[in-house]
C-alpha positions in Angstrom: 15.8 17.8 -15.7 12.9 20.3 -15.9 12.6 20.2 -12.0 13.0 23.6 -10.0 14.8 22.9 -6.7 12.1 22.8 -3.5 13.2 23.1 0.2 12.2 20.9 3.0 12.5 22.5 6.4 13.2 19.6 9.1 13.4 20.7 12.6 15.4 23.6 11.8 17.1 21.9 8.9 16.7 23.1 5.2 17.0 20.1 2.5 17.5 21.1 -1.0 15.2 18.9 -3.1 15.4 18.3 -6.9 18.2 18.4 -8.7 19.4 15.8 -6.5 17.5 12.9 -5.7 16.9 11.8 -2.6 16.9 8.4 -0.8 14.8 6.9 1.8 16.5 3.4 3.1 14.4 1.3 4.6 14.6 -0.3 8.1 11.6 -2.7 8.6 12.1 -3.1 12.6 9.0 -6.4 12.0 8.2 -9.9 11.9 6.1 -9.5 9.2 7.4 -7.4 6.0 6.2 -8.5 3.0 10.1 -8.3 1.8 12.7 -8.2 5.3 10.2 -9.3 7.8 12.1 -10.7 11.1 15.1 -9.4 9.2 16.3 -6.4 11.3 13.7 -7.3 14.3 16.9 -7.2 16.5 17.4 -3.4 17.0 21.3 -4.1 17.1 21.3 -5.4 13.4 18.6 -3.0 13.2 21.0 -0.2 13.3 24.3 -2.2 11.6 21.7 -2.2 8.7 20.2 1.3 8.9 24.3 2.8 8.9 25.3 0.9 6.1 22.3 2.5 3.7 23.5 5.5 4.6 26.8 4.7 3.9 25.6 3.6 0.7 23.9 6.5 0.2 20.4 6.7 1.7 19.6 10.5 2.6 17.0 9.7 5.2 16.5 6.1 7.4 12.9 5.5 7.7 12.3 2.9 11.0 9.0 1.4 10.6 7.6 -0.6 13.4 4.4 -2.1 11.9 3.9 -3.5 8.3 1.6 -2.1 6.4 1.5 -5.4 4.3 -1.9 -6.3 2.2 -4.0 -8.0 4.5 -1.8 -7.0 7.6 -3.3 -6.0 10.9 -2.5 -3.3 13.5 -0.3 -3.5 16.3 -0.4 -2.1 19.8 1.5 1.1 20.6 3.2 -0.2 23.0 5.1 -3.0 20.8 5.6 -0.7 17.8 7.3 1.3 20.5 9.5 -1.4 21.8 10.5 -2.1 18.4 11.5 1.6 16.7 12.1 3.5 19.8 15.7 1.4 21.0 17.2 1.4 16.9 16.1 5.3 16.8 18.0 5.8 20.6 21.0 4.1 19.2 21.4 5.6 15.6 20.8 9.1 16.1 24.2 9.4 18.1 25.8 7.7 15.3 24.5 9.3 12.1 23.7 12.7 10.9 21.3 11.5 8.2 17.9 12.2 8.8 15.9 9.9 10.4 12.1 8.8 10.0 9.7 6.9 12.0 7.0 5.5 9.5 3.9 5.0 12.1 0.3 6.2 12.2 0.2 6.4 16.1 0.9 10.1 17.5 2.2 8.0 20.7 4.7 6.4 18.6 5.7 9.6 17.2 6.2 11.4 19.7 8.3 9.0 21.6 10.3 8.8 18.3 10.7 12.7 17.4 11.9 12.7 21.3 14.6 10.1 20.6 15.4 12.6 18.1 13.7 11.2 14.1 13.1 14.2 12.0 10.0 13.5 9.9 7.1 11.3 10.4 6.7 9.5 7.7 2.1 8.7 8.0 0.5 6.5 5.9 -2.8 7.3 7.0 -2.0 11.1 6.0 -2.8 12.1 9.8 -6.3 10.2 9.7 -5.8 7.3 12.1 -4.8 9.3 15.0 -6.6 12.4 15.8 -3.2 13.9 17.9 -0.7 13.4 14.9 -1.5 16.1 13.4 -0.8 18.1 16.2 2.1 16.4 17.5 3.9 16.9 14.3 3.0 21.0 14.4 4.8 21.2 17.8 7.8 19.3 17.0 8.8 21.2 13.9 9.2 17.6 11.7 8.5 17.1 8.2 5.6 14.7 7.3 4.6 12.2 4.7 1.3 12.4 3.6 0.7 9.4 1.9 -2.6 8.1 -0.3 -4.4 4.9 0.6 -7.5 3.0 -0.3 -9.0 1.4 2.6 -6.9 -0.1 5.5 -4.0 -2.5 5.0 -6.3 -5.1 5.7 -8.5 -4.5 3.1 -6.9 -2.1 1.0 -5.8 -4.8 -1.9 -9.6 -5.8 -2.0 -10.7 -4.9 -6.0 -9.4 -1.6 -5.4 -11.6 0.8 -8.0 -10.9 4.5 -9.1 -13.3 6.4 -12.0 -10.2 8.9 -12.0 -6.8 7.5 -10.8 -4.7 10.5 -11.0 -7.8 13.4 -10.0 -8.8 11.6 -7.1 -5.2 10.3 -5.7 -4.6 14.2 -6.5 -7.2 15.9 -4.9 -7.1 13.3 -1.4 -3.3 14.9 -1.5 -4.3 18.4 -1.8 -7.3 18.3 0.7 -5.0 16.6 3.2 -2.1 19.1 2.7 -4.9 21.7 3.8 -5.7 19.7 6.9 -1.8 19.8 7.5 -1.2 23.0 7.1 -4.5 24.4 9.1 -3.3 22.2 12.1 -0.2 24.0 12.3 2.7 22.9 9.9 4.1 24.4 7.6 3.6 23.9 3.8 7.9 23.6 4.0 7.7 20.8 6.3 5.1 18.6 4.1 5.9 15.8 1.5 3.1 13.8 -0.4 3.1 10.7 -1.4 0.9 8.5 -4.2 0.8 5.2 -2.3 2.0 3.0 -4.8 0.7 -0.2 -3.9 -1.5 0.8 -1.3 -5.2 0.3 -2.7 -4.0 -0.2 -5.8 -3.9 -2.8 -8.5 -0.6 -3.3 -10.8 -2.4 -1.5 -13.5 -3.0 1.4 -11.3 0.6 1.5 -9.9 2.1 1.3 -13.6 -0.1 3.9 -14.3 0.6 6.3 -11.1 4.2 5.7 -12.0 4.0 6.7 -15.7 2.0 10.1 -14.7 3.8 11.1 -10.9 4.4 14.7 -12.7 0.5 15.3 -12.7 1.2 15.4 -8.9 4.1 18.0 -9.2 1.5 20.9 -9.3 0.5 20.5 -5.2 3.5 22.5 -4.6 5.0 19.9 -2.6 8.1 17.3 -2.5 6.8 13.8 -4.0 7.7 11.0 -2.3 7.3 7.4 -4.0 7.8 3.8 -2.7 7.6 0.9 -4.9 11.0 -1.2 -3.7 10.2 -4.6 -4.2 6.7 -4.0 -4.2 3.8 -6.7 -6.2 3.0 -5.0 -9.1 7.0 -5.5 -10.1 7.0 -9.0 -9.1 3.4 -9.6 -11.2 5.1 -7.8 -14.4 8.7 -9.6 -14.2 7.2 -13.0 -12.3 9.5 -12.7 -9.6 9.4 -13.0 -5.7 10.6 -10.2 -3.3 14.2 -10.7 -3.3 14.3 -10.9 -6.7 12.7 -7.6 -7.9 15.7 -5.2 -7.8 15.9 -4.9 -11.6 12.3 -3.8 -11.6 12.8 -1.3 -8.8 15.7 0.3 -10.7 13.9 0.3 -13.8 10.7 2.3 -11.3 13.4 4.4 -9.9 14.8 6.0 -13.0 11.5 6.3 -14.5 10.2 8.2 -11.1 13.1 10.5 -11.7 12.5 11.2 -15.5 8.7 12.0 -14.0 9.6 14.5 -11.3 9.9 12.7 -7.7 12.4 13.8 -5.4 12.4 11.2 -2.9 12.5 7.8 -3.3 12.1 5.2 -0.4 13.7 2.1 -1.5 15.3 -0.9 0.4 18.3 -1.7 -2.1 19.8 1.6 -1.5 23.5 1.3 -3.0 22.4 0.4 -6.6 19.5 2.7 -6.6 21.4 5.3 -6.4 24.1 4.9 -8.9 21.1 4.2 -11.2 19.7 7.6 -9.9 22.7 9.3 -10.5 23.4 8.0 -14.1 19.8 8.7 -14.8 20.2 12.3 -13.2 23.2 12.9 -15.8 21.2 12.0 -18.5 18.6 13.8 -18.2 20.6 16.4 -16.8 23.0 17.1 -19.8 20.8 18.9 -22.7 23.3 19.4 -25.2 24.3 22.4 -26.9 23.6 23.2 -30.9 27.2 22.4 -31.4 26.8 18.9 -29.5 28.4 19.9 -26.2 27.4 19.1 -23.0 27.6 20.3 -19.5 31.7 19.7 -19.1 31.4 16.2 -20.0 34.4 14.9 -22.6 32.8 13.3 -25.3 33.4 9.5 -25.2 34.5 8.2 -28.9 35.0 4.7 -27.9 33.3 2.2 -30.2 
């Protein structure tokens, strides 16, 4: 697949990115998701829904406490808190998968990384909150450094770039150096494009067709695009109807070199992952033999 394997060191533990896929499943623990809002708001289901992802094969569970939504606005500490903090409490007994907490508030991930999540998953890319940085450095956690355009309030608001990929690239690259001069570690950093996030459905098509010009920051890529607008505006089709169009992002992500993918249908992703992962994966031989495969003659 033309990908060399990278490690990810979590809180002591080493994850082998690359030629393996990963999968971040999706627990919106809000009223107010663009796709599940209200959903999961009960931690209980919360956590009944978080288990069966990773049974269906999510590698990490990434509990989000406030949407990020266009046009959304922020929510107190305090309620994020008393919506993430009782599903992490209860799943981390109950799962060895890695868990995330996708917040912007050092409060909120601190409380979190003590309830035991492994990797703060920012989509401010440690701006918002001048103590994440260093909260994250203490706790040994992996963090998401994710790309956006303005706020979620105003981040969908004629979004312009003069260089999409150069200036998505170097945000990335200058952020990774903030990271890493506050403490942590180049192993324990992921970046991420921000598909959708102050970007039109041009841009995201675009960011998707070109995620290997991001491969050279040294760094795991994470994408998210499950669900998201720009499928709905291609395929004119609301949220729960978009999982045709996430597969079809998924396996292209792959083809373009991202190792993590955070997605909310996490069963079907994954065997189109997989099949994708074999494909690209097989390079024949000059006599027309793959890697162990039998060769299937049915017609």
């Amino acid at each position: 697949m033309g990908r060399n394997a990278r490690t990810l060191d979590i809180r002591g533990r080493r994850l082998i990115l690359g030629p393996t896929t990963r999968l971040m499943g999706i627990v919106n623990v809000t009223p107010d998701s663009f796709s599940d809002g209200g959903a999961f708001l009960d931690p209980e289901r919360a956590v009944e829904h978080a288990l069966a992802l990773a049974c269906e094969g999510a590698d990490i569970l990434d509990v989000g406490g406030e949407s990020t939504r266009p046009g959304s606005l922020p929510v107190p500490a305090d309620e994020e808190l008393a919506r993430v903090l009782p599903v992490i409490r209860k799943l981390r007994p109950r799962t060895g998968v890695l868990i995330s907490v996708d917040t912007t508030k050092s409060a909120v991930a601190r409380a979190a990384l003590d309830a035991g999540a492994d990797i703060v998953n920012d989509t401010s890319a440690l701006r918002d909150d001048p103590e994440m940085a260093a909260v994250v450095a203490r706790s040994g956690a992996a963090v998401v450094l994710m790309h956006m355009k303005g706020t979620p309030r105003t981040m969908q608001e004629a979004p312009h770039y003069d260089d999409l990929v150069g200036e998505i690239r170097s945000f990335l690259a200058a952020r990774c150096r903030a990271a890493e001069a506050a403490g942590i570690a180049a192993e324990r950093i992921i970046v991420d494009p921000g598909i959708g996030f102050g970007k039109t459905a041009e841009h995201n098509l675009a960011l998707i067709e070109r995620l290997d010009a991001f491969r050279d920051l040294g760094r795991p890529l994470c994408v998210g695009f499950s669900r998201k607008a720009f499928i709905g505006r291609v395929l004119g089709l609301p949220p729960g109807e978009r999982l045709e169009g996430t597969i079809a992002a998924a396996v292209l992500s792959v083809s373009r070199g991202a190792e993590i993918l955070r997605v909310h249908d996490v069963g079907p992703v994954a065997r189109a992952v997989r099949m994708a992962e074999a494909i690209l994966g097989a390079r024949p031989e000059p006599d027309g033999g793959g890697q162990g495969l039998k060769a299937d003659h049915a017609h």
